[in-house]
N, C-alpha and C positions, 0 to 999 in steps of 0.2 A: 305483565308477569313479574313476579318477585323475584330478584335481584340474589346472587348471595353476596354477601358482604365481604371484601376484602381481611375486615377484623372479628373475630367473636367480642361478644360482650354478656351482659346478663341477657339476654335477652333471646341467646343463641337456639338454644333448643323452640322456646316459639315458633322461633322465624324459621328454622329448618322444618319444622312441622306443616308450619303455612306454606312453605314450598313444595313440601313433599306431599301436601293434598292435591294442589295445584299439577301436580301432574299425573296422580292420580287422574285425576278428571280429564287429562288432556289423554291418558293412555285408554282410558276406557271410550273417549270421544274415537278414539281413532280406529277401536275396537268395535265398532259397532257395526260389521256391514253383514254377518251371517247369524245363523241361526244359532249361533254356539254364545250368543251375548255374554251370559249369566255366569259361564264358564270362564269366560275371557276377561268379564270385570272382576270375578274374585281372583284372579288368577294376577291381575295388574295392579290392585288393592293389597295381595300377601307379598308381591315382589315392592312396594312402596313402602307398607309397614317393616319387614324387613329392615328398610336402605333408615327408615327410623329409629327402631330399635339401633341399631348399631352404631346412628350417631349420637345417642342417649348412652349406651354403653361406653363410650369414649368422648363423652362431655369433657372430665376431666381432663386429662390428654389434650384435649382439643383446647381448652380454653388457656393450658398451660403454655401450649405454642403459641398460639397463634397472638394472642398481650404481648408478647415479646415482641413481634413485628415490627416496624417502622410504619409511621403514617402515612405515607406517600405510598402512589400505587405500585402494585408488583409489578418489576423490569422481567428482561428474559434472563439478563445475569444474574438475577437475582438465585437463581438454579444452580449456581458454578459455584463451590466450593471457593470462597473466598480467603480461609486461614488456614494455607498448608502450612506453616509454623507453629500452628494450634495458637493465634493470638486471638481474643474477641476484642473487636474494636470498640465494641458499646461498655465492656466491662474493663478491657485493658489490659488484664490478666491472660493465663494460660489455662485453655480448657482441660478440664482432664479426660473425656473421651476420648482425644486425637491425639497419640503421641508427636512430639515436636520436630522427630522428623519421618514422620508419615510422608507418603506421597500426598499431592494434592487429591483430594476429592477422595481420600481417607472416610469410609463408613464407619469408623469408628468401632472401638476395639470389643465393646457390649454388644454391636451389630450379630445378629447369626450368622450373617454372611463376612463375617472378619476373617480374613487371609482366602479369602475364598473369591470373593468379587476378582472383577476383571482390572479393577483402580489398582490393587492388589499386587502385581505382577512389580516385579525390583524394588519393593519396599526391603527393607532392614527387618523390619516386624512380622513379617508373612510369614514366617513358619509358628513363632510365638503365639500370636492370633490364632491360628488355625490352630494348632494343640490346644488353646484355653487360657494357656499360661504365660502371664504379665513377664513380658522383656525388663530385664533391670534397667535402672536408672543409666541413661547416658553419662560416661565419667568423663565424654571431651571435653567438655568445653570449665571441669576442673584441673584436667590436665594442660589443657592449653595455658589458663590462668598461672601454671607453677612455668611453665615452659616460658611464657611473655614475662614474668616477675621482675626481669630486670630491663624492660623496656618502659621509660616511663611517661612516654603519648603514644599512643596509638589511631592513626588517622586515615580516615575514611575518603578514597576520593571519589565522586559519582556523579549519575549524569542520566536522567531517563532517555537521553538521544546521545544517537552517535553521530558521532563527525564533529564534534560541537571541542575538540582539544583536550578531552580528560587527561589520555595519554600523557601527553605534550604537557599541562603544569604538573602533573604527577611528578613527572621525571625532570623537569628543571626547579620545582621546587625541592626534589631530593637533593638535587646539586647546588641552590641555595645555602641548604640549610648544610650541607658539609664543608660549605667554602667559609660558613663562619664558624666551622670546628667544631660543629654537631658531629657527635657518632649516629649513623643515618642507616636504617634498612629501607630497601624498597620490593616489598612483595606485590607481584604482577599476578590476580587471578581471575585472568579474562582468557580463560581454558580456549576459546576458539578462535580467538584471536591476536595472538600475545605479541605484541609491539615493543614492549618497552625493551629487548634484547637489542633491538635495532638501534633505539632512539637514544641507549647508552654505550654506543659502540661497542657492543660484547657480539656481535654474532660469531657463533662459532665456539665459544663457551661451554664446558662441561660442570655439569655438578657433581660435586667429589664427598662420597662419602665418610665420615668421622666416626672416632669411637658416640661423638656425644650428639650424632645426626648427619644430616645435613649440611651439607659448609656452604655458604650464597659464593656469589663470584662477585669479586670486587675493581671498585671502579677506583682507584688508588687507597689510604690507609682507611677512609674513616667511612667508606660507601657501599654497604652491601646490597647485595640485588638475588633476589629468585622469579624464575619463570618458567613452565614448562615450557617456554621456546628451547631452555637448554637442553632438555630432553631427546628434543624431535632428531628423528636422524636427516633430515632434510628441512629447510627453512619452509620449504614449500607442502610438505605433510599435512594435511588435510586433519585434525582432530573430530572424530566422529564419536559425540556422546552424549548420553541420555544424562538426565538430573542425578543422578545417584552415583556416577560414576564422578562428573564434576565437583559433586560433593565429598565423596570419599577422597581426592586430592588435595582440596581446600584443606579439609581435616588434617594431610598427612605433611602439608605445608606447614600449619602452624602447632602441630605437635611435635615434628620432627625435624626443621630446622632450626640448628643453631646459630642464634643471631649476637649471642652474646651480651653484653650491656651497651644500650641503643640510648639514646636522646629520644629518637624519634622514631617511628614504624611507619610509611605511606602504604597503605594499601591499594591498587589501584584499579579499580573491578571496570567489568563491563558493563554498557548503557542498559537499563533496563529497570525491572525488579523483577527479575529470574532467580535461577536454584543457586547461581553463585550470591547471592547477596542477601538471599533466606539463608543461606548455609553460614556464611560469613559471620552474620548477625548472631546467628542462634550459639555456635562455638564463639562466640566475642563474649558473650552475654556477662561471661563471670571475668573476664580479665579486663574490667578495666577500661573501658574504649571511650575515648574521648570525645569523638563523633566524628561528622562527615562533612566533607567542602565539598557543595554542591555547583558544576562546571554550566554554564549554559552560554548560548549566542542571545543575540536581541529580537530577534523574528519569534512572532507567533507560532510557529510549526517546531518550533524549539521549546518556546516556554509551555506550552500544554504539557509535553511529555515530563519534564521539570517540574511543574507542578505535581505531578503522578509520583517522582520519587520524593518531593518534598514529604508529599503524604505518607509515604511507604517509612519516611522515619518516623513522622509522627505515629503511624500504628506499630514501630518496631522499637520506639523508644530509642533510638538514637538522636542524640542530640547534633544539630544542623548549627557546625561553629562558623556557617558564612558561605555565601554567594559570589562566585564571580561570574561577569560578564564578560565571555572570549569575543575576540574578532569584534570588538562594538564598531571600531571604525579603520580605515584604512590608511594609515603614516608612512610618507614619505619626503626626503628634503629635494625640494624644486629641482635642484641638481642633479639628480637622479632619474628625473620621471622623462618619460619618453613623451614626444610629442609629435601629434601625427596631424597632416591638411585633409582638408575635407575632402579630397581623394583617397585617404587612406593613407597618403604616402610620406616618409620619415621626415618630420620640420624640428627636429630637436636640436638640430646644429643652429637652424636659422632662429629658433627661439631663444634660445640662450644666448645670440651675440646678440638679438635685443637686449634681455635682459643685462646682462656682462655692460654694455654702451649706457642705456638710461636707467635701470634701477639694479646695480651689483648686487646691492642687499636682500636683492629677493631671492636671489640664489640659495641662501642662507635660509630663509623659510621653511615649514614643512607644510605640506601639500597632504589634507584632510578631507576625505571621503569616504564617506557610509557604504559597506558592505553589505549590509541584511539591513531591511525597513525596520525599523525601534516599533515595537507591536505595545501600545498601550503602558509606555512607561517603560516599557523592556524590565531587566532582569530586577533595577532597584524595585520599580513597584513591586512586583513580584514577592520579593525577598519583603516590604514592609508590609504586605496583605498578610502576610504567612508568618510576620514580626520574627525575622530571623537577621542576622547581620546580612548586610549589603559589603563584601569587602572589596569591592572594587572593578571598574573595565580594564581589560586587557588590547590595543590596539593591536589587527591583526600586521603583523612584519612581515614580509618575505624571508630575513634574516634568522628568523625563530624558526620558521621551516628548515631552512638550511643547516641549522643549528642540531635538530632533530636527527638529518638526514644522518650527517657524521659522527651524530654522538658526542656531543660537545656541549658546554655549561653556552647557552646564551647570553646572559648576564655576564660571563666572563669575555668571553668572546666580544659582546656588543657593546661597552660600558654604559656608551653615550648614547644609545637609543631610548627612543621614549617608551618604547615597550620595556625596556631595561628597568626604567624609574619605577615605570607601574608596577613591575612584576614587585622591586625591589617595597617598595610601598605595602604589598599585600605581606610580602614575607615576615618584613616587622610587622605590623599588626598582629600576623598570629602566632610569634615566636613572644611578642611582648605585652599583649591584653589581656587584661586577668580574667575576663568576662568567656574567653576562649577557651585556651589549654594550660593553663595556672594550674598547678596538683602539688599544693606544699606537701601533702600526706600521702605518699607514694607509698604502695603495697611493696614489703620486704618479701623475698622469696623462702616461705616456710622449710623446704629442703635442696638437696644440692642435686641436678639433673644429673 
């Protein structure tokens, strides 16, 4: 039996032709067992010509689609509304059927069924659609641009997995970069799960509003912070919200806080490539943004998802200023580590007065072991398939947790740790490589907010 073809080509109407006899012949085969034949072949002959006719009538159309295709066979995903941003990944560009922030799986605004479908429901555009008449141009993310004017980096922190520390450098690198006398914001917009109130000893925190917005709460002179944690009436307040509503905060974050003139912006989103990070992008779009530092561990179960936001910049055009690898391995000095006999039971007294008697100096040693299996090269391969910077492993510390718990700078806290050096190590590079976040030509702000 003839096949249809995944692609049209010239050749399309033939071969639908050739099919559609083809079952002719099988309708009328199957038609054949009373005395009504003659009736029943012309009858399966005009419903065949028909299903012809009407693929001849949308030849065009048909051939217009379907050359677009990819080569490779059709997936089931292939069904799913793949640019709720309205980006085409084959062209790059913004399409103009699907407003930019549609819901996903937007039928698109020429659709008859626009504002009317069931996708439809908490869109911005559903009642526009539905009257006829085209929504004006979005003026956020020109507003936003006058609003960030005098911030001059703006940086991305992300992660397609959680657990993996995004949190955690987000917030010690905001405290880096203020301990060398950056003026420093840090915007938290992980709407359902906002940590970083914790992680810089603010819980309990209110935000206070100003003639000129928003005012962050601050972590001494030169450290500002927002997060809907300061919001909640309870730390323990459940956030229950759809994409539109996350979006609409995000928006009211970065139009309406006053951050004032910043060195630096961290942004520090949730794992994923959800409506916070479509949203994020899409109001970034005109101010400016510098890119994102993509967070990951060393294990495969890590770097898949990693790889998934790596992509998510490449089709969102943000630019990937570097890699790290969290938790690569596990530091600790000799002296510290507990030591147990093959019963299970405490020998860390008896170990160390070996130690202390035949070799003192190994006290002094640090004691290095692998946390997550390194999955094919871990993050650097990663980071040089995708030819993006590699800036470095982070070894995971107990003291960096602790660090978190209280709200306190680690690197201040811990000098002399090796996680200290490392982190210290990543901070230079991206406060001093030109290849990074170098902007001699920084946008002036056209008017006064």
């Amino acid at each position: 039996m003839p096949k249809i073809s995944d692609h049209c080509d010239v050749n399309c109407c033939a071969h639908c032709t050739k099919l559609m006899r083809f079952l002719l012949v099988q309708s009328v085969d199957k038609e054949r067992c009373t005395g009504n034949d003659k009736k029943r072949q012309h009858n399966a002959a005009e419903r065949v010509e028909r299903s012809i006719a009407f693929r001849h009538f949308n030849e065009k159309q048909l051939h217009s689609h379907w050359l677009k295709k990819p080569t490779h066979s059709p997936h089931p995903l292939d069904k799913i509304h793949h640019d709720p941003i309205g980006y085409n990944p084959h062209r790059n560009k913004m399409t103009e059927n699907v407003p930019e922030n549609a819901n996903q799986g937007c039928v698109g605004i020429h659709s008859t069924s626009a504002g009317k479908a069931s996708g439809c429901a908490g869109c911005p555009n559903q009642a526009a659609c539905a009257s006829g008449v085209p929504s004006p141009p979005d003026s956020a993310p020109q507003s936003i641009k006058e609003r960030l004017c005098n911030v001059k980096h703006k940086i991305l922190v992300l992660s397609g997995k959680g657990g993996v520390g995004k949190s955690t450098i987000a917030c010690q690198f905001a405290f880096s970069l203020a301990e060398k006398g950056f003026q420093v914001g840090l915007l938290d917009i992980d709407i359902t799960g906002p940590s970083v109130p914790r992680m810089l000893g603010l819980v309990g925190q209110e935000v206070h509003q100003s003639a000129g917005g928003w005012s962050p709460v601050y972590v001494g002179d030169n450290l500002g912070v927002m997060s809907i944690g300061f919001m909640l009436p309870s730390v323990d307040d459940a956030i229950i919200w759809r994409g539109p509503k996350k979006s609409g905060i995000i928006k009211q974050f970065l139009m309406d806080v006053e951050w004032g003139e910043l060195d630096y912006l961290i942004i520090d989103t949730p794992p994923g490539t959800s409506d916070e990070h479509i949203s994020v992008v899409q109001y970034m779009k005109e101010a400016d943004l510098d890119g994102a530092v993509v967070v990951t561990t060393p294990q495969e179960v890590a770097l898949m998802d990693v790889r998934k936001e790596l992509n998510f910049c490449r089709k969102t055009n943000v630019r990937v200023l570097g890699v790290i690898e969290n938790m690569s391995a596990f530091e600790r000095p000799i002296s510290s580590v507990k030591f147990l006999d093959t019963a299970g039971m405490d020998a860390t007294e008896i170990v160390q007065k070996v130690l202390r008697e035949h070799a003192p100096q190994a006290l002094e040693y640090l004691m290095q072991t692998q946390v997550f299996p390194s999955s094919n090269g871990g993050a650097k391969a990663m980071a040089e398939a995708f030819q993006v910077p590699f800036l470095g492993r982070l070894p995971l510390d107990p003291n960096m947790t602790g660090a978190c718990e209280d709200g306190i700078s680690f690197i201040e806290a811990f000098p002399t740790s090796s996680a200290s050096a490392s982190f210290r190590t990543i901070v230079n590079s991206m406060c001093h490589s030109p290849a990074s976040i170098s902007k001699p030509n920084q946008t002036k702000c056209s008017s006064v907010l």
